[in-house]
C-alpha positions as CSV (number, residue, x, y, z in Angstrom):
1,X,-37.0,17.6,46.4
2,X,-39.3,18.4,43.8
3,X,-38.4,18.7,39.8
4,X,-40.5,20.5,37.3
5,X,-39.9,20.7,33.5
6,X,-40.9,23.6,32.0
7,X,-40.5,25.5,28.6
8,X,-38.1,27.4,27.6
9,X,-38.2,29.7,24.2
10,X,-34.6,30.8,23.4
11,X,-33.8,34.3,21.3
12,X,-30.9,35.3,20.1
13,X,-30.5,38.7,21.4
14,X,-29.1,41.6,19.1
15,X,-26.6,42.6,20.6
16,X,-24.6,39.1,21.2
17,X,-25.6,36.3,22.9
18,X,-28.9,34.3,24.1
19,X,-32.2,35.2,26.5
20,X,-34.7,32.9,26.8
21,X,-38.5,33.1,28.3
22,X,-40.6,30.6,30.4
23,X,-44.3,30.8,29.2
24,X,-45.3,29.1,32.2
25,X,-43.5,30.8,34.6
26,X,-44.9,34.9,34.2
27,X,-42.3,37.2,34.5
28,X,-38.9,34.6,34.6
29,X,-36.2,35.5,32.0
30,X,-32.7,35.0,31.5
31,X,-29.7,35.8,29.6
32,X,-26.1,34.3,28.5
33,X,-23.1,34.9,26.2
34,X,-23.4,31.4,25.1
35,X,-26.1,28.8,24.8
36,X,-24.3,26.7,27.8
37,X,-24.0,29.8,30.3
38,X,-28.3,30.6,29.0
39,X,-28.7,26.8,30.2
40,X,-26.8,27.2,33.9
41,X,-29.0,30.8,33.8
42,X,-32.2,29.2,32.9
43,X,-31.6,26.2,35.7
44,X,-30.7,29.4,38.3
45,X,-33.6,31.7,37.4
46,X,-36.5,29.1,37.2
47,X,-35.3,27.9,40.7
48,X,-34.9,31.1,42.0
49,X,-39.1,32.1,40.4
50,X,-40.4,28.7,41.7
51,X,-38.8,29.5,45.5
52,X,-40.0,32.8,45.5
53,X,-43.5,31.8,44.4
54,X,-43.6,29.7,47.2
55,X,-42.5,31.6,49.7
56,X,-45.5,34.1,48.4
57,X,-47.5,31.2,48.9
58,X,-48.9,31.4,45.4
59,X,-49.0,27.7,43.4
60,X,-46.7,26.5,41.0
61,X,-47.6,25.9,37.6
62,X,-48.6,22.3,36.7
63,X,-46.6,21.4,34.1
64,X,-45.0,18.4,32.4
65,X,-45.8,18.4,29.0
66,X,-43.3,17.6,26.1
67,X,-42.1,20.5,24.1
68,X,-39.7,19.5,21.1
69,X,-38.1,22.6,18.7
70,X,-38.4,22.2,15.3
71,X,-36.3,24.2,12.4
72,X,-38.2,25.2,9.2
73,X,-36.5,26.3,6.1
74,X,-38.4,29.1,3.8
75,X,-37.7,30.8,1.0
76,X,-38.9,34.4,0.9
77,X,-41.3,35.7,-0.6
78,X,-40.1,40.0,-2.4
């Protein structure tokens, strides 16, 4: 079995809840009431884009690098 880390860039949607995005994977998103259920989605929906990339017989991304979030306080500017 193969494992790939990939990124993943969390939102916090308007109208409740969480969907994130996964730069490297084109066109694989996901969604969850709560930051644990976006994490089972996110594990779910990047399996489910890598299999079906595969089965298209297009390659899978080569990734692996480190991505750390970081939190930035600002005060605006009127």
């Amino acid at each position: 079995m193969k494992r790939l880390k990939v990124a993943m860039v969390v939102h916090e949607a308007e109208e409740g809840g969480y969907w994130a995005a996964f730069p490297e994977l084109p066109g694989c998103f996901t969604q969850g009431e709560t930051l644990e259920e976006l994490r089972r989605h996110a594990a779910e929906a990047v399996a489910g884009w890598l299999v079906t990339m595969r089965s298209e017989g297009q390659p899978l991304p080569e990734t692996g690098d480190s991505v750390e979030a970081i939190e930035a306080e600002f005060e605006e500017v009127a």
